[in-house]
C-alpha positions as CSV (number, residue, x, y, z in Angstrom):
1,X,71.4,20.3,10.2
2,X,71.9,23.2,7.8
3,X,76.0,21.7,7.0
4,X,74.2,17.9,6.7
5,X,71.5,19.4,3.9
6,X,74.8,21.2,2.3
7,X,77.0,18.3,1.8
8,X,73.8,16.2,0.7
9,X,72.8,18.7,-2.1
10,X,76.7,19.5,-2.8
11,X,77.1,15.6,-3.8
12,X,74.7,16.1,-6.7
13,X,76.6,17.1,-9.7
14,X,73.8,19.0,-11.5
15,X,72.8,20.9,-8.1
16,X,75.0,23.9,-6.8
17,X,74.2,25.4,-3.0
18,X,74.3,29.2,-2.9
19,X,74.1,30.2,0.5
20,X,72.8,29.0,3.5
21,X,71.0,31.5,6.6
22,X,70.8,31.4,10.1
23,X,67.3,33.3,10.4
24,X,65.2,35.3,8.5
25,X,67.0,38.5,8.3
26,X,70.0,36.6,6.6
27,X,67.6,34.4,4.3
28,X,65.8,37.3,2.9
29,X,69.4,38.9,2.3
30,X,71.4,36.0,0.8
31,X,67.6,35.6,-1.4
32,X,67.9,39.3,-2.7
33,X,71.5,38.9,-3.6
34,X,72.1,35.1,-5.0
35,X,68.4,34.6,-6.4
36,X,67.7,30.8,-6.1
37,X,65.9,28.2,-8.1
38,X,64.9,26.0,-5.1
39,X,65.3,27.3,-1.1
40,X,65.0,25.0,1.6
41,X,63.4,26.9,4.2
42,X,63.2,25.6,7.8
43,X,59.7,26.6,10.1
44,X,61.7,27.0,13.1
45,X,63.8,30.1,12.7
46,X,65.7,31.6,16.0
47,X,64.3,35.2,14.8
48,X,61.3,34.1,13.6
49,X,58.8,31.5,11.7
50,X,59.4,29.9,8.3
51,X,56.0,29.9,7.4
52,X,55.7,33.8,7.7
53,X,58.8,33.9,5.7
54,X,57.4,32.5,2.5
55,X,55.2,36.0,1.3
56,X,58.2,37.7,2.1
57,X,60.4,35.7,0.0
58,X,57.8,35.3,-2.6
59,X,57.9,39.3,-2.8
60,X,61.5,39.3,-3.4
61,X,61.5,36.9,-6.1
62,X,57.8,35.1,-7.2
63,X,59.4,32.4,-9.1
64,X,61.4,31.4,-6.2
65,X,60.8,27.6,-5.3
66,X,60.5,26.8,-1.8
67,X,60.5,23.5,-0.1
68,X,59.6,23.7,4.2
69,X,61.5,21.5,6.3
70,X,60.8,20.7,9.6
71,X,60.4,18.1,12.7
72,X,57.1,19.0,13.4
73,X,54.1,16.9,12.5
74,X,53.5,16.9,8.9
75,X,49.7,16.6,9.2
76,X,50.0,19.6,11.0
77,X,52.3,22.2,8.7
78,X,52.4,20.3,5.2
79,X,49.0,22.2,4.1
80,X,49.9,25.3,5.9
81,X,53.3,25.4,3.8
82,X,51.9,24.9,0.4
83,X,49.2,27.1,1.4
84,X,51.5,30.0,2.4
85,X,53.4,29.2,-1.2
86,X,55.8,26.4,-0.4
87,X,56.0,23.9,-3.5
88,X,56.5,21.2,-0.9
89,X,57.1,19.7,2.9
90,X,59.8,17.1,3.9
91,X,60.0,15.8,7.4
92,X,63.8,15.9,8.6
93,X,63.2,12.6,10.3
94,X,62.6,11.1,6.2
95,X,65.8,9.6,4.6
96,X,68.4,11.8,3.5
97,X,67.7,10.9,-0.7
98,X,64.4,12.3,0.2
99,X,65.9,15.7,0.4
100,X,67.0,15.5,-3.0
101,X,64.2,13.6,-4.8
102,X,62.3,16.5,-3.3
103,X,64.3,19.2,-4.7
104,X,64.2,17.7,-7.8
105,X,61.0,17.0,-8.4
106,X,60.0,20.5,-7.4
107,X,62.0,21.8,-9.7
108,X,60.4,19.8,-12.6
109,X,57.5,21.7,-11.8
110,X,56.1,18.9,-9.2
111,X,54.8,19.6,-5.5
112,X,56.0,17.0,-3.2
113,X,54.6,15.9,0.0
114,X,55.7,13.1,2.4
115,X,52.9,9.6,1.6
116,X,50.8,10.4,4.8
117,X,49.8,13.7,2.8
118,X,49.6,12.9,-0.2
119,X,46.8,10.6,0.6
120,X,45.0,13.0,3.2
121,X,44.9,15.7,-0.2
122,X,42.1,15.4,-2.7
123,X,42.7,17.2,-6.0
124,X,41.8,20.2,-5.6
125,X,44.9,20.4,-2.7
126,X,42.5,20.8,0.5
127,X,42.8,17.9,3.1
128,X,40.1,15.5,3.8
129,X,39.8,16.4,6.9
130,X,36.1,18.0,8.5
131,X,36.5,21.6,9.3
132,X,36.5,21.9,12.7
133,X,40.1,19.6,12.5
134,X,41.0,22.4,9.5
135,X,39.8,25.1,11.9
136,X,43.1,23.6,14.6
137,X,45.3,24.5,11.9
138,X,44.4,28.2,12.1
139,X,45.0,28.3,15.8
140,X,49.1,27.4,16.1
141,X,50.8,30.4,16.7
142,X,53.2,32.1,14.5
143,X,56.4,33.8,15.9
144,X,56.4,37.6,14.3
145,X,59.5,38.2,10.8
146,X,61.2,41.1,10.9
147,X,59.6,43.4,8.1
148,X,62.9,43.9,6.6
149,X,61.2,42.7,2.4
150,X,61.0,45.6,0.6
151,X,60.8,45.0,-2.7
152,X,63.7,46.8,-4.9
153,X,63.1,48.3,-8.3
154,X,63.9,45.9,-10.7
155,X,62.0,46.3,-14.2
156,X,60.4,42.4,-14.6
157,X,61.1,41.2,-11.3
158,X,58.4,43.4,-9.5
């Protein structure tokens, strides 16, 4: 998957890839040292869970962009992504030129969110949904990151 994104992205003249990681110990190293506009961040991680990942990241760099990717059910992780500091959620079943319709419009500044989201969210960004189906949301478990972010001295980063 991670090679298929790669070549997708690579295709884009105005879009450069810098890295790609295997798990969250790699991500939050190839994050410290290449310092990305945009990552595209996976919720299933073999060490660990993309959604836990996201504070982390956002510690190394808070103007970091993040868009979440994943197979799971977008009703289900879409508001826990943006809510965690993700700028957006993409399905990987969605067509490839969503992948980079959603990178860009992230980077414009834009959050982006698959159609059955988009018109579940009101404005202020909180689903439509009654509490008690909110409340489910709070119950999936999350897989444990490595607490390997320590945020290095670096004047106007920090």
């Amino acid at each position: 998957m991670r090679n298929g994104l790669r070549q997708l992205v690579e295709r884009e003249p105005d879009l450069v890839v810098c890295g790609d990681a295997g798990g969250t110990e790699q991500a939050i190293s190839l994050i410290r040292h290449d310092r990305p506009d945009l990552t595209i961040l996976d919720i299933s991680m073999p060490d660990g869970n993309g959604l836990q990942l996201i504070p982390q990241l956002r510690l190394i760099d808070p103007a970091i962009l993040i868009l979440v990717s994943s197979m799971d059910d977008e009703s289900l992780l879409a508001e826990r992504s943006l809510k965690a500091g993700a700028m957006g959620y993409i399905n990987k079943a969605e067509a490839a030129e969503n992948v980079v319709l959603a990178t860009r419009s992230i980077i414009d500044g834009n959050v982006w969110l698959g159609k059955f989201m988009k018109q579940q969210l009101s404005p202020d960004g909180i689903t439509n949904k009654s509490a008690t189906d909110n409340a489910s949301l709070d119950c999936l478990p999350d897989r444990p990151v490595p607490d390997v972010c320590q945020p290095q001295e670096q004047p106007g980063r920090y």
